[in-house]
C-alpha positions in Angstrom: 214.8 196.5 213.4 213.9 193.1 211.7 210.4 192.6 210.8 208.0 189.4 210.9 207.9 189.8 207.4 211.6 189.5 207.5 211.9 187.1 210.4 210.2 184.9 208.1 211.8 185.3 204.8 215.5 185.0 206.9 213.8 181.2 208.5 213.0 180.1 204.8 216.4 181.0 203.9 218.1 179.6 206.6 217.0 176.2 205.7 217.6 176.2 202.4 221.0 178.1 202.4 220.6 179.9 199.3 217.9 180.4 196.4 217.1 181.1 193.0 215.2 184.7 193.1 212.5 182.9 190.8 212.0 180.0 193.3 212.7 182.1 196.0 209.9 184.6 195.3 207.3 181.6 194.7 207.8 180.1 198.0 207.7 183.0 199.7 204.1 183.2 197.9 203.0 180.0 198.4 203.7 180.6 202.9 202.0 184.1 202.2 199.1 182.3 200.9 199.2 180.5 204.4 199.8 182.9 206.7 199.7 186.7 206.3 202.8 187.8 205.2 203.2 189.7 201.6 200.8 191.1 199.3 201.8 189.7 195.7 201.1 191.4 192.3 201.0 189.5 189.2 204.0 190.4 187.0 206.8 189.8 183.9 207.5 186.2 186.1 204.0 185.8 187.8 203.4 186.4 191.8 205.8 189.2 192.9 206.1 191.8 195.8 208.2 194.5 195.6 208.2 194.6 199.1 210.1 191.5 199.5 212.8 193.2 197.7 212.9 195.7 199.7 213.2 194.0 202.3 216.2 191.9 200.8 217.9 195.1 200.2 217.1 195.8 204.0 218.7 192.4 204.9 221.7 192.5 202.7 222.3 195.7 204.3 222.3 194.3 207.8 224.4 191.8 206.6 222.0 188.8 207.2 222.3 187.8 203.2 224.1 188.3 200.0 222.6 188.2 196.8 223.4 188.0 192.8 221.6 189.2 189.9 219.7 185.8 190.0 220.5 184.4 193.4 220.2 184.8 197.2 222.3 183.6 199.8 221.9 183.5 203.5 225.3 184.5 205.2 225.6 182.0 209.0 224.5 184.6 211.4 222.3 184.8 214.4 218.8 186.1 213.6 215.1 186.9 215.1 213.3 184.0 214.5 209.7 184.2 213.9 206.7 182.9 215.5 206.4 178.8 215.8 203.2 178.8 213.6 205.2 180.6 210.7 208.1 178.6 211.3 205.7 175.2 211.0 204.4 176.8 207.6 207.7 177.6 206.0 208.8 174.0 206.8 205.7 172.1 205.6 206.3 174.7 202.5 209.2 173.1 202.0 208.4 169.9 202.5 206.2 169.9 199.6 207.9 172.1 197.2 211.1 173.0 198.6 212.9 169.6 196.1 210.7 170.8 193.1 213.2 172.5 190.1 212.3 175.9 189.2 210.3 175.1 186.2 207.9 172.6 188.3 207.4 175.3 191.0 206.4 177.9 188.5 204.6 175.8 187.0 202.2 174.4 189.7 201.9 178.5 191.2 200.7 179.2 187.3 198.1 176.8 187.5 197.1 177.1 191.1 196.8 180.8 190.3 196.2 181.8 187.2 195.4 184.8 188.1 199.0 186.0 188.8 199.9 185.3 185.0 198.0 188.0 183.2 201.4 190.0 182.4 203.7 186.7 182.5 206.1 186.8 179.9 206.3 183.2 180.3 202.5 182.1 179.9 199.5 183.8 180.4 196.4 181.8 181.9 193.5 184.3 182.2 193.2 186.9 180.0 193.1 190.4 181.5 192.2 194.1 179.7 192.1 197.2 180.9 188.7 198.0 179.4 187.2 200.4 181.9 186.4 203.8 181.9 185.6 206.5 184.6 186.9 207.8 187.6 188.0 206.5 191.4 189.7 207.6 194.5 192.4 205.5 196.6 194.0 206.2 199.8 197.6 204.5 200.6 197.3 204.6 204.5 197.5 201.3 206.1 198.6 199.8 203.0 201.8 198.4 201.8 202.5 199.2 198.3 202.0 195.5 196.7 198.1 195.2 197.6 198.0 199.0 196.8 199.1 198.3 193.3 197.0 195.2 193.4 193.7 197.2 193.8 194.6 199.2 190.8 195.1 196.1 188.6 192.0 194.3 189.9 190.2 197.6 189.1 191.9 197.8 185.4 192.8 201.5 186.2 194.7 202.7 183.5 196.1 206.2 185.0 197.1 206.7 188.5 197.1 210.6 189.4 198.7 212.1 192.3 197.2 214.9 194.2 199.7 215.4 196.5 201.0 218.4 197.2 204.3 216.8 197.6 204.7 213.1 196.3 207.3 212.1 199.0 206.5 209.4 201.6 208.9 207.7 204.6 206.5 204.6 203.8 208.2 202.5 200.9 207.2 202.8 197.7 204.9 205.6 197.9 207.7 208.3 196.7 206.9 209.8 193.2 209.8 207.9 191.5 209.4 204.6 193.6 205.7 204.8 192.7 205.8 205.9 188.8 208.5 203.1 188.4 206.3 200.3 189.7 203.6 201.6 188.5 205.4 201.9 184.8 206.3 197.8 185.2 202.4 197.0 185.7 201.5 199.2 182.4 199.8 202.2 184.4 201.1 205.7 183.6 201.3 208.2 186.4 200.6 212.4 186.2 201.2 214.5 189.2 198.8 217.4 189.9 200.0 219.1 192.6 198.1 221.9 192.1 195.4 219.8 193.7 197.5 219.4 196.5 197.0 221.0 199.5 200.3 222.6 201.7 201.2 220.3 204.5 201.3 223.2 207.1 197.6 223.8 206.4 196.2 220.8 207.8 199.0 220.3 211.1 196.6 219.7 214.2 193.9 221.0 212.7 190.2 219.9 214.6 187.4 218.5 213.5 185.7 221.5 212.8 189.1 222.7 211.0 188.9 220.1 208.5 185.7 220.9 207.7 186.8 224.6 206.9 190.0 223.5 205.3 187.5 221.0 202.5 185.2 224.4 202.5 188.1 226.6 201.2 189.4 224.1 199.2 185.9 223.2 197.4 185.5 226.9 196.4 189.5 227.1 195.3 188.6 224.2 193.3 186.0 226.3 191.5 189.5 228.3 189.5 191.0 224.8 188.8 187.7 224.2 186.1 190.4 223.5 183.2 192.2 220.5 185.4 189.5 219.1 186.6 187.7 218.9 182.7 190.9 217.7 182.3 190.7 214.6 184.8 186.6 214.1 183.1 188.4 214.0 179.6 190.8 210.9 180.5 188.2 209.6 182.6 186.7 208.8 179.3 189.3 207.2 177.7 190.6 204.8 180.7 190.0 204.2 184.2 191.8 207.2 186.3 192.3 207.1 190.0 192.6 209.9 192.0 195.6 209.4 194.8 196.5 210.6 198.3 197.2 209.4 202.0 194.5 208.9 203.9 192.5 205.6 204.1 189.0 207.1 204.1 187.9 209.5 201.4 186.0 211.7 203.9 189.3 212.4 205.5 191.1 213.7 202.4 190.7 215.9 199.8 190.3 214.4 196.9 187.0 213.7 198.4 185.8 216.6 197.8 187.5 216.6 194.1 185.4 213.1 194.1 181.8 215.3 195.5 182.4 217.7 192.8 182.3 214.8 190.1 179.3 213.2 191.7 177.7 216.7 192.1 178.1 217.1 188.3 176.2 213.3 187.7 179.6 211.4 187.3 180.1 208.1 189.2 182.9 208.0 191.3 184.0 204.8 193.4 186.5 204.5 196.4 189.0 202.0 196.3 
């Protein structure tokens, strides 16, 4: 199956026959910024999702493109084109920047958005520190992993830590070595806990009134795990820490109830 995101990355390819990943990756961008396609994260070269190139590897795959260490090239086949209104803003994209060089189109995303160049190892614009302390909580459902990783840079966390029971995902990215590698590119270090997990078989079709039971048990087994959890207080202290699972809303996941026990003891907690 060929996404929109895809559809769309396969149109601006298609009428430009082949790219320069650097170029490549800031038009893309620049039509995101449009329309709602990818989530970017600043990076070593600005603007850059790591979904995209995924989503190359998808396409190279299916045969619809071939790519170099530095370039991408669309192979003359049929493919799903995307909606009209994408279409009209990857050709006025174009239009404007599509005859710039490589240098002028980084240059005029650097200084449009400055904001993408706080790790750039060509310029940095805006100055960014990760100068915070104390703890929060995230949730990866309904989120791809670029504006995942996003939220922790914008929120200058400094640790990401996994309560998973098991830190494997079908949804890209979210896998412990997919995760601790992008992570590790973006200067956040990453520490599994699964014993904060909780087993996957213990929460299949479970009511309501079963998930409040399963966050009763778990709150009192949490009441052995003292030593990790002054553990989690003591880097709290040192750099931002956010707690990690699947579900979108706190109230629906455990490490809600790690979060409850931190408030309960007078420590702030936010949700990401």
């Amino acid at each position: 199956m060929i996404t929109k995101n895809e559809r769309a990355f396969l149109y601006l390819l298609s009428q430009t026959k082949n790219l320069t990943k650097m170029k490549m990756v800031k038009l893309m961008f620049l039509v995101s910024k449009e329309k709602s396609l990818y989530d970017f994260v600043p990076y070593q070269y600005g603007p850059f999702s790591f979904q995209l190139y995924q989503d190359m590897r998808h396409l190279e795959k299916e045969g619809y493109l071939a790519q170099t260490e530095d370039e991408v090239n669309f192979l003359e086949r049929i493919y799903p084109k995307p909606y009209p209104p994408i279409q009209n803003a990857i050709d006025t994209c174009l239009g404007r920047f599509g005859n710039l060089s490589e240098k002028e189109l980084v240059d005029y995303v650097y200084h449009q958005y400055p904001e993408t160049t706080i790790f750039s190892n060509i310029k940095r614009l805006r100055n960014y520190s990760r100068n915070e302390t104390g703890i929060a909580t995230i949730g990866y459902e309904g989120r791809n992993i670029d504006r995942f990783l996003s939220l922790l840079v914008e929120n200058k966390v400094g640790k990401l830590i996994d309560v998973r029971k098991n830190p494997y995902s079908m949804k890209y990215g979210y896998s412990k070595n997919q995760l601790s590698g992008a992570l590790e590119k973006l200067g956040v270090s990453y520490l599994h806990l699964p014993e904060l997990g909780i087993e996957s078989d213990q929460r299949q079709n479970l009511t309501e009134k079963g998930f409040t039971e399963l966050f009763r048990r778990y709150s009192e087994d949490l009441g052995e795990k003292e030593e990790i959890l002054e553990a989690i207080k003591s880097m709290a202290q040192e750099e931002k820490v956010a707690l990690m699972c699947f579900e979108a809303k706190t109230a629906d996941c455990h490490r809600g109830v790690i979060a409850r026990r931190f408030r309960d003891e007078g420590l702030e907690v936010m949700d990401l």
